[in-house]
DOLO-811491 format. One line per 10 residues: number of its first residue (from 0); their letters; for each residue x negated, y, z negated of C-alpha. Coordinates in Angstrom, 1 decimal. Example, Ala and Ser with C-alpha at 12.3 -4.5 7.8 and 13.67 -1.06 7.14 Angstrom:
BEGIN
0 = AS = -12.3:-4.5:-7.8 | -13.7:-1.1:-7.1
This chain:
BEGIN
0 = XXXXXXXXXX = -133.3:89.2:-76.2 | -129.5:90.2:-77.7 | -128.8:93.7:-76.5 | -128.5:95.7:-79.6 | -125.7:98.3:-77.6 | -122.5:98.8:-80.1 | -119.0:98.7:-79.2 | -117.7:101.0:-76.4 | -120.8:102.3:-75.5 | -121.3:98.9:-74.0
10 = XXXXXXXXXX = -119.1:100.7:-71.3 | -121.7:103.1:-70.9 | -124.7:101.0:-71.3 | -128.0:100.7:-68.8 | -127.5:97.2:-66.5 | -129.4:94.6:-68.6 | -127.0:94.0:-71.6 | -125.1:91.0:-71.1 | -121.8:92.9:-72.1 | -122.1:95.9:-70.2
20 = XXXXXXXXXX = -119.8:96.6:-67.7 | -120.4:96.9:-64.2 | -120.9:99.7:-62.8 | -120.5:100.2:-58.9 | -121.2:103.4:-56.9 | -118.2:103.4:-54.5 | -114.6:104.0:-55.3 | -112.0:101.2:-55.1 | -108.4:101.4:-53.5 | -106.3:98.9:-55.8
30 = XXXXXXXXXX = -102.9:97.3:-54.7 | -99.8:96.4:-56.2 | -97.9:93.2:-54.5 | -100.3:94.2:-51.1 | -99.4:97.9:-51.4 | -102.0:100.8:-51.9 | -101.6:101.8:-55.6 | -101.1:105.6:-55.1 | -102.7:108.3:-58.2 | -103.7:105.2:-60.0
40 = XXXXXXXXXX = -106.5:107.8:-60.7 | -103.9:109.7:-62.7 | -102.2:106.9:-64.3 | -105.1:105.7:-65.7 | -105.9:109.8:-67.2 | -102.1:110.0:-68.7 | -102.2:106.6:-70.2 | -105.3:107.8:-72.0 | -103.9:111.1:-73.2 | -100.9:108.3:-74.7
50 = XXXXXXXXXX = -103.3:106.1:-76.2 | -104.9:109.3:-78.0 | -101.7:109.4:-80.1 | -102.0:106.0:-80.7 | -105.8:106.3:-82.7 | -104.4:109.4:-84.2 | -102.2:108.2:-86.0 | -103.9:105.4:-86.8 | -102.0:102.5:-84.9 | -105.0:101.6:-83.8
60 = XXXXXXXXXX = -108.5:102.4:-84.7 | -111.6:102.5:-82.7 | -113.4:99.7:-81.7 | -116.4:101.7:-80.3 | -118.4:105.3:-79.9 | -117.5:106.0:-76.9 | -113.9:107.0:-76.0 | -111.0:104.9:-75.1 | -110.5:104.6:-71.7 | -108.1:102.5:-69.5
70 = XXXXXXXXXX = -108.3:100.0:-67.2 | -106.1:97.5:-64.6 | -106.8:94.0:-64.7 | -107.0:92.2:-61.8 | -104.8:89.2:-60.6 | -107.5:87.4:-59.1 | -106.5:88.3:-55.8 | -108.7:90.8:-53.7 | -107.8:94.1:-55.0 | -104.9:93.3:-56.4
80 = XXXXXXXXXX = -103.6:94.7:-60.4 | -100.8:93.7:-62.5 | -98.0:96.3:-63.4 | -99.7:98.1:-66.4 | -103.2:99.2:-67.6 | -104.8:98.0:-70.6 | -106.4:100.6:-73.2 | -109.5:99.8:-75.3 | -111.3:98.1:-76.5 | -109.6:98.9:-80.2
90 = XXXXXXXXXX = -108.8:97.0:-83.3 | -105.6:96.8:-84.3 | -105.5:97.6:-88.3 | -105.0:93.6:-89.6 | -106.4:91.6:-87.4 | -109.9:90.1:-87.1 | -113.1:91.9:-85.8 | -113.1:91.1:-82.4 | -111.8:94.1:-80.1 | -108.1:94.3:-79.4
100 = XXXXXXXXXX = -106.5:95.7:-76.0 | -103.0:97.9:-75.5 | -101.1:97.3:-72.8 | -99.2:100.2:-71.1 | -96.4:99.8:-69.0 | -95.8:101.2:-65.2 | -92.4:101.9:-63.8 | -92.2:101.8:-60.2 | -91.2:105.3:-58.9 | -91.3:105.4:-55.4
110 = XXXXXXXXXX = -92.3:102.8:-52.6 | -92.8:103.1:-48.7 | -94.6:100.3:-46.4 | -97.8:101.7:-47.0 | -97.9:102.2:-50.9 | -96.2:102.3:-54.2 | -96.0:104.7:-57.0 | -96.0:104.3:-61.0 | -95.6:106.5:-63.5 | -96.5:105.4:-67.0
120 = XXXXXXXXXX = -94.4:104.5:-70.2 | -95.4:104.5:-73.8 | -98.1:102.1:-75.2 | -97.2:98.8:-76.2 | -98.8:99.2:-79.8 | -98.9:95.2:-80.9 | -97.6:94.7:-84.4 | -100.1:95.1:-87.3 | -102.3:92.0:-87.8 | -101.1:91.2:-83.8
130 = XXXXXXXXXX = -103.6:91.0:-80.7 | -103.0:92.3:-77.6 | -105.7:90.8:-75.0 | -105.7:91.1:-71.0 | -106.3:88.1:-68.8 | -108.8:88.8:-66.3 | -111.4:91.0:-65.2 | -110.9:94.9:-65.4 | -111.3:97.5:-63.2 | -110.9:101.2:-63.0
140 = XXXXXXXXXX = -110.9:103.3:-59.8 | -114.4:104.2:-59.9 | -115.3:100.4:-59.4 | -116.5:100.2:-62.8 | -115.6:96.4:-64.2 | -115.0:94.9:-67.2 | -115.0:91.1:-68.5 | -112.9:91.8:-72.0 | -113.5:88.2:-73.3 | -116.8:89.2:-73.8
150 = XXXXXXXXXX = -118.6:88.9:-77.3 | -119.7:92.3:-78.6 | -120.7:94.4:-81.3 | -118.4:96.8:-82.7 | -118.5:100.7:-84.1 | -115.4:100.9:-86.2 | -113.8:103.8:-86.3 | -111.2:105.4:-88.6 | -108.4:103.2:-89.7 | -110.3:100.1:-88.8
160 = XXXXXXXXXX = -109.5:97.1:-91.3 | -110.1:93.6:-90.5 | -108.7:90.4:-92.3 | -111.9:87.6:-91.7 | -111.3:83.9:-93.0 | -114.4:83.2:-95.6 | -114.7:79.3:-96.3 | -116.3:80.5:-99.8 | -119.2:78.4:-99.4 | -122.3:81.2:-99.6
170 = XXXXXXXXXX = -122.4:82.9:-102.7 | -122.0:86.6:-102.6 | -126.0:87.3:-103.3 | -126.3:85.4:-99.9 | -123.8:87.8:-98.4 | -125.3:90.8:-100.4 | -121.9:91.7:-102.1 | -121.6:92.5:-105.5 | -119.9:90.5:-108.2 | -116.3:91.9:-108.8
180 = XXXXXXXXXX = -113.6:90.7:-111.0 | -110.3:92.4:-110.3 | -107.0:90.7:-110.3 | -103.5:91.7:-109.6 | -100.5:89.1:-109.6 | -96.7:89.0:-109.6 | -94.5:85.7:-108.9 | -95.1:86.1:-105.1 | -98.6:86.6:-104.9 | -102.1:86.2:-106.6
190 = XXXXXXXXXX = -105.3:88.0:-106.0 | -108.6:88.4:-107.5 | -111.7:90.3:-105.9 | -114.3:88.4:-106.4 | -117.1:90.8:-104.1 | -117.4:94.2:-103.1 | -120.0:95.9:-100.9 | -120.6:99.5:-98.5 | -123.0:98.0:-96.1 | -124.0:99.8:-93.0
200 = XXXXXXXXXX = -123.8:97.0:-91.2 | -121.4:93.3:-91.4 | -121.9:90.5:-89.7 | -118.8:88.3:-88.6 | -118.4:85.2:-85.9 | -117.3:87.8:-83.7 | -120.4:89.6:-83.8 | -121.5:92.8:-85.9 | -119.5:95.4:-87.2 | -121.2:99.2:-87.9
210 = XXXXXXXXXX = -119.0:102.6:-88.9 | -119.1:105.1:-86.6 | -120.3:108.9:-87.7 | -117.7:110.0:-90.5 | -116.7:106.8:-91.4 | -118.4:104.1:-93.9 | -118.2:100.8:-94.0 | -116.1:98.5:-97.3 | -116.4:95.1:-97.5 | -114.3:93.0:-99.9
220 = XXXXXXXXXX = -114.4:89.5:-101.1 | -110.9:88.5:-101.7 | -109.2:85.2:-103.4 | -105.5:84.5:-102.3 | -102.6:82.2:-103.4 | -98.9:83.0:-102.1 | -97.1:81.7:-104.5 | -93.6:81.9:-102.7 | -95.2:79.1:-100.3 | -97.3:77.1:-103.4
230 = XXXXXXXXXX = -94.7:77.2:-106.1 | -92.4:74.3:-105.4 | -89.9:76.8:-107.9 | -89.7:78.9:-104.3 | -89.1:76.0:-101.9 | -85.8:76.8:-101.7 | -83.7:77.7:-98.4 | -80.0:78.6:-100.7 | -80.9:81.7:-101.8 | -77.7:83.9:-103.0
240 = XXXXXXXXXX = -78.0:87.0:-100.0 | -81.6:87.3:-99.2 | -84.5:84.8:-100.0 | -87.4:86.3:-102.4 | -89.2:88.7:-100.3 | -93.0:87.9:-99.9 | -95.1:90.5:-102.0 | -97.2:93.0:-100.1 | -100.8:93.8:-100.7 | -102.3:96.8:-99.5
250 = XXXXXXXXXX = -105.4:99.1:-99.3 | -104.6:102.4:-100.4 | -107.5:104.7:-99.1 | -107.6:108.7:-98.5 | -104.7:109.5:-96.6 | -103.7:105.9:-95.4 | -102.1:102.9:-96.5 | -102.7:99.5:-94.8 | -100.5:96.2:-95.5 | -102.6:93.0:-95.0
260 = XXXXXXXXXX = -100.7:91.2:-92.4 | -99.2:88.3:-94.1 | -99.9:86.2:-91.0 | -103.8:87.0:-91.6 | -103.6:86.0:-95.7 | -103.9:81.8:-96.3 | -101.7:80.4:-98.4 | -104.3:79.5:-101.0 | -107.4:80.8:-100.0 | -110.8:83.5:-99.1
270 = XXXXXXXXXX = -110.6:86.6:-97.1 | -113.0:89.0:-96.5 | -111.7:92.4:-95.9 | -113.5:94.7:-93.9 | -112.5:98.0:-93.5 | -113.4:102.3:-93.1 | -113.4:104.8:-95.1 | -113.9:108.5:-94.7 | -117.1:110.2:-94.9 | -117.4:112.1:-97.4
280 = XXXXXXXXXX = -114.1:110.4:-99.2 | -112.3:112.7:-100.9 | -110.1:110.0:-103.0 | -110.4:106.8:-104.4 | -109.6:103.2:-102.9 | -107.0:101.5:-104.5 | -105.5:97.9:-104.4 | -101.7:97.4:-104.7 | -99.5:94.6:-104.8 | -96.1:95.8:-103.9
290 = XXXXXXXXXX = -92.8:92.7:-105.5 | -90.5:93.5:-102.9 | -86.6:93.5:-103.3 | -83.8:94.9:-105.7 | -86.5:94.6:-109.2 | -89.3:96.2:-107.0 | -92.5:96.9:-108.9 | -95.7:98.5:-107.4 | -99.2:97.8:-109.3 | -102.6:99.8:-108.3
300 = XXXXXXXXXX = -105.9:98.8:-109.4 | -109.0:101.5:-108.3 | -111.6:99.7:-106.1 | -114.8:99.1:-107.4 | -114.2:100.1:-110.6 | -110.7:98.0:-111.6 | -109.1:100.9:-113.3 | -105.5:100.2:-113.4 | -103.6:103.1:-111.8 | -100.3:102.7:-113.9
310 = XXXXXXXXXX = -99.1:100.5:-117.2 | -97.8:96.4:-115.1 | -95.4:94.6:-117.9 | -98.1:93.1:-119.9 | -97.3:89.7:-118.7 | -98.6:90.4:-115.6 | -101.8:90.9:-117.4 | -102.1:87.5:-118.2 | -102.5:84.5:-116.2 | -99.6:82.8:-114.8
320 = XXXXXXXXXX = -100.3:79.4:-116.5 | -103.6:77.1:-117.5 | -106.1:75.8:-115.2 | -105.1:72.8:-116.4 | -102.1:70.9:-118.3 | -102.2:68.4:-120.8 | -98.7:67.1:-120.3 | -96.3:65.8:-123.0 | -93.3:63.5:-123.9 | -90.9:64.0:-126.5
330 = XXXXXXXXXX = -89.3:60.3:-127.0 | -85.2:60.7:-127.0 | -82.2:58.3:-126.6 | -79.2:58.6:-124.4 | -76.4:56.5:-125.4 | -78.1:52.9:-125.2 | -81.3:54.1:-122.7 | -84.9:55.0:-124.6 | -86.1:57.6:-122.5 | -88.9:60.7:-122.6
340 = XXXXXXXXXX = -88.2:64.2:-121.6 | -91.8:64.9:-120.3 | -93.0:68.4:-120.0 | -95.5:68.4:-116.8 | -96.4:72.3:-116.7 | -95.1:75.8:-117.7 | -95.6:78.9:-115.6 | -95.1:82.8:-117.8 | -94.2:85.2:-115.3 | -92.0:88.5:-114.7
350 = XXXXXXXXXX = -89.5:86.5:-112.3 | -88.6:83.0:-111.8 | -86.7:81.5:-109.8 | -83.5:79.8:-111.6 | -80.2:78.0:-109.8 | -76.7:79.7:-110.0 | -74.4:76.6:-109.3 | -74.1:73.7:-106.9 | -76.6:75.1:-104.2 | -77.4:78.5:-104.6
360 = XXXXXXXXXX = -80.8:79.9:-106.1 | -81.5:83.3:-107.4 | -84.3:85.1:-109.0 | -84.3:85.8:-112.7 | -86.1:88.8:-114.5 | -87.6:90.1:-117.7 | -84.8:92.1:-119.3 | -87.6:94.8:-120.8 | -91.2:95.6:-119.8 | -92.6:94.1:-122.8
370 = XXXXXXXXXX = -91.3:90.4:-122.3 | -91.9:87.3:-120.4 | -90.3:84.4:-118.7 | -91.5:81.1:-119.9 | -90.8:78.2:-117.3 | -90.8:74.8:-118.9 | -90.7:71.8:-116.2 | -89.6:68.5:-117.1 | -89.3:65.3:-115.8 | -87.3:62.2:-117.2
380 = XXXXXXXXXX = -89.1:59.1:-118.1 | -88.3:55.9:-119.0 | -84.6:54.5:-118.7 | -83.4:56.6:-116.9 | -79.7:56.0:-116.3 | -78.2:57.1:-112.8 | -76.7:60.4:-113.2 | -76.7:63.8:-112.2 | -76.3:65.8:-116.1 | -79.2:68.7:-115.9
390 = XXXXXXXXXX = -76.3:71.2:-115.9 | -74.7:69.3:-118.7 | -78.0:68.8:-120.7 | -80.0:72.1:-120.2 | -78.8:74.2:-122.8 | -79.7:71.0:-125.2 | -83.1:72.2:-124.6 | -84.1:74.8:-126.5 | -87.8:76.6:-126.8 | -88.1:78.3:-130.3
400 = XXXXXXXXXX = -91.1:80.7:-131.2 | -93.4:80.8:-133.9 | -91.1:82.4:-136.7 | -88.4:79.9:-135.7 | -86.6:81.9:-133.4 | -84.5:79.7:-130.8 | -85.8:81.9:-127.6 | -82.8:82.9:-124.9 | -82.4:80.7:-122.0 | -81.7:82.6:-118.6
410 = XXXXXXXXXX = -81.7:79.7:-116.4 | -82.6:76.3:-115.3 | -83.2:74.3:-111.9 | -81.2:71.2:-111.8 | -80.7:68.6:-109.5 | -80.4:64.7:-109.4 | -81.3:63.0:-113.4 | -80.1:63.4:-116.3 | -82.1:66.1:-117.5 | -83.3:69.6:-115.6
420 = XXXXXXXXXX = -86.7:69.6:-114.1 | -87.1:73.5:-115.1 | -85.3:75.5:-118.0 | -86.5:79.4:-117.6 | -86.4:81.6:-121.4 | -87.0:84.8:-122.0 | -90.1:85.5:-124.7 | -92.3:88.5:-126.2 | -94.9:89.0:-123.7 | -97.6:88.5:-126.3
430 = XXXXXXXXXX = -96.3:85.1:-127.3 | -99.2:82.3:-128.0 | -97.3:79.2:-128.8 | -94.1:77.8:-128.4 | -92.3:74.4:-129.1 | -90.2:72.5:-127.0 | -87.6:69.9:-127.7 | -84.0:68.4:-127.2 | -81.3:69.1:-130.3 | -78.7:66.8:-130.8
440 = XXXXXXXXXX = -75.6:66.7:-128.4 | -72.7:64.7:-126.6 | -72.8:66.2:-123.0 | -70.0:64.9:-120.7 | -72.3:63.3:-117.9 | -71.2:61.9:-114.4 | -70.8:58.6:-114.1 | -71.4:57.5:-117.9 | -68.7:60.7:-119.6 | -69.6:61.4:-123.0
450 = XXXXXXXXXX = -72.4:60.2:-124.4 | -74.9:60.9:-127.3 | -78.1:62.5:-126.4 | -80.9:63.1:-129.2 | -84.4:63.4:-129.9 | -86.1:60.8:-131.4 | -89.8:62.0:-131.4 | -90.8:65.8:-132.8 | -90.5:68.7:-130.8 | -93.3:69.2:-129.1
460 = XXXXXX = -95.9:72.5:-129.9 | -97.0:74.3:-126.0 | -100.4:77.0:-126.6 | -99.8:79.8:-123.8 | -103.4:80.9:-124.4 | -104.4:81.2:-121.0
């Protein structure tokens, strides 16, 4: 039968749970490279007066409802331990539900023939989102022993968040979530949450998850896409100074803000998001979704209830492009070839990325809040000569709006053809419909110099009613 002990009291647990520690009634003397490990009694006390600091401030959060306590792990060899103890079990704010170790250096003090002495340096606290685990059996000086690769139940504590794959197959009525239907986007990043719950209990491949007293449990169903590694506009390495920093989405809870480790987040994907919150709360939760870099921007939505917290540029209110796209060809001739200029999708964002000469990339943005950039990508079809003209022939391509307005270009993305694969305009944010087409011209191409480029079908009519 599966030993229902939580957390850390499995270090305090009656023999008979499979995960208990054991316990031994007679002191151990431990040694360091065959020498007697002298006040590691003491060490182990002031490495968990340092670790205190660590769950205070919430670098870590327990993982249990006992206290954290700290242990040596064994080499393998008699009575041998390594050079540091290892504090836990926590759970490092980020990563998964399984419990997370920190390690805490010794330096060597003094050392005779007999014995060596340590004194102890601060915790290694692993990065956000980052695991720390021992290799090992532990031990403390009682003779108490640990295994920490172990299975067990956890009793999160304050500051716990975990970032759990979900494969989306079980609806959320299997899962007992609630329906939910919040989104917050940028350029960067897309997310919708799709499932909310504050169940007293979670269950994960790592085993359950409870609150401890004064904290209770959140659980949200969250739907993923990071666009700076799914938009081929960002698969760019010649950026002018920095590439596009990766947006970052955060939980924004009473008194604390946690980042969701972009290392836990798939690139197009499900998470669930497990996490505490105080007991009573005293605040609201809040989503945000943080565009990173010199045109920053910082958007808040209120957890359960999707209440935005501020006014986003309305574009961002919209979605980014159609589920689908009907593509299209405007016929046109250059000099004696028949080709199509072919428009295979549009994107309507707040940024995009556009090219600034030869090799370098930068990132356009809306000039006001209450505008939009319209990406228009092409391809050339047909007879297509052998030349490299999208500088030349980008500004032939215009995008004009519904009262005949020829909309303001702000960029393009150009490489080999004789047209641009991507010209970028600027348009009102509440813009339905646009047309697209070439106007008549003479650009000076490589390889064939001037030569007549002209439409011969209509311009072609885009709906942005998405």
């Amino acid at each position: 039968m599966r030993c229902a002990v939580l957390g850390l009291t499995v270090l305090l647990a009656a023999a008979g749970c499979a995960t208990a520690p054991k316990a031994e009634s007679t002191a151990v003397t431990l040694t360091v490279d065959g020498k007697k490990l002298a006040g590691a009694s003491e060490l182990q006390s002031q490495a968990e007066a340092q670790i205190s600091f660590t769950l205070e401030y919430g670098y870590v959060a327990r993982a249990g409802a006992a206290a954290v306590s700290c242990w040596f792990a064994k080499t393998g060899v008699d009575a041998e331990v390594d050079r540091r103890l290892w504090c836990g079990p926590v759970q490092v704010p980020g990563t998964g539900a399984s419990t997370d170790w920190v390690p805490v250096p010794l330096k060597e003090v003094a050392k005779s023939d007999e014995e060596v002495r340590f004194e102890v340096q601060s915790p290694q606290v692993p990065e956000s989102g980052n695991r720390s685990t021992p290799v090992g059996t532990l031990v403390r000086t009682d003779g108490k022993q640990f295994d920490p690769t172990k299975q067990q139940d956890l009793t999160a504590g304050k500051d716990f968040l975990a970032v759990l794959p979900d494969d989306g197959k079980r609806p959320n009525s299997d899962l007992g979530l609630g329906g939910l239907d919040v989104k917050l986007r940028d350029d960067l990043l897309s997310t919708g949450v799709t499932g909310w719950a504050d169940p007293d209990l979670w269950h994960t491949s790592d085993g359950t998850v409870r609150a401890e007293p004064g904290s209770r449990l959140r659980v949200l169903r969250m739907k993923v896409e990071k666009l700076n590694e799914t938009d081929s506009g960002y698969l760019r390495t010649n950026w002018q100074g920095f590439a596009p920093q990766p947006s970052e989405l955060a939980l924004e809870l009473p008194g604390k803000r946690q980042v969701l480790p972009q290392d836990r987040l798939p690139a197009n994907g499900s998470v669930f998001v497990v996490y505490t919150v105080p007991d009573p709360q005293a605040g609201a939760e809040h989503l945000s979704l943080g565009t990173l870099g010199a045109k920053s921007l910082e958007q808040r939505v209120e957890i359960p209830s999707g209440k935005r917290a501020e006014n986003p540029p309305p574009v961002l209110l919209r979605a980014a492009g159609p589920g689908h796209f009907q593509e299209q060809t405007q016929k046109v001739r250059l000099g004696g070839n028949a080709m199509g200029m072919k428009v295979t999708g549009i994107k309507l964002g707040r940024q995009r990325p556009v090219k600034l000469g030869p090799s370098q990339y930068d990132v356009a943005t809306i000039s006001a809040p209450d505008k939009a950039l319209l990406e228009v990508r092409l391809e050339a079809t047909g007879d297509v000569p052998d030349t490299a003209g999208g500088l030349m022939t980008k500004d032939l391509i215009t995008v004009t709006l519904p009262d005949g307005t020829v909309a303001p270009q702000v960029g393009a993305r150009y490489d080999g053809g004789p047209l641009p694969f991507a010209v970028v305009v600027e348009i009102p944010a509440d813009t339905r419909s646009v047309s697209v087409g070439l106007v008549d011209g003479s650009p000076d191409l490589p390889r064939l110099g001037k030569v007549a480029l002209m439409p011969v079908d209509p311009r072609l009519t885009l709906a942005l009613e998405f």
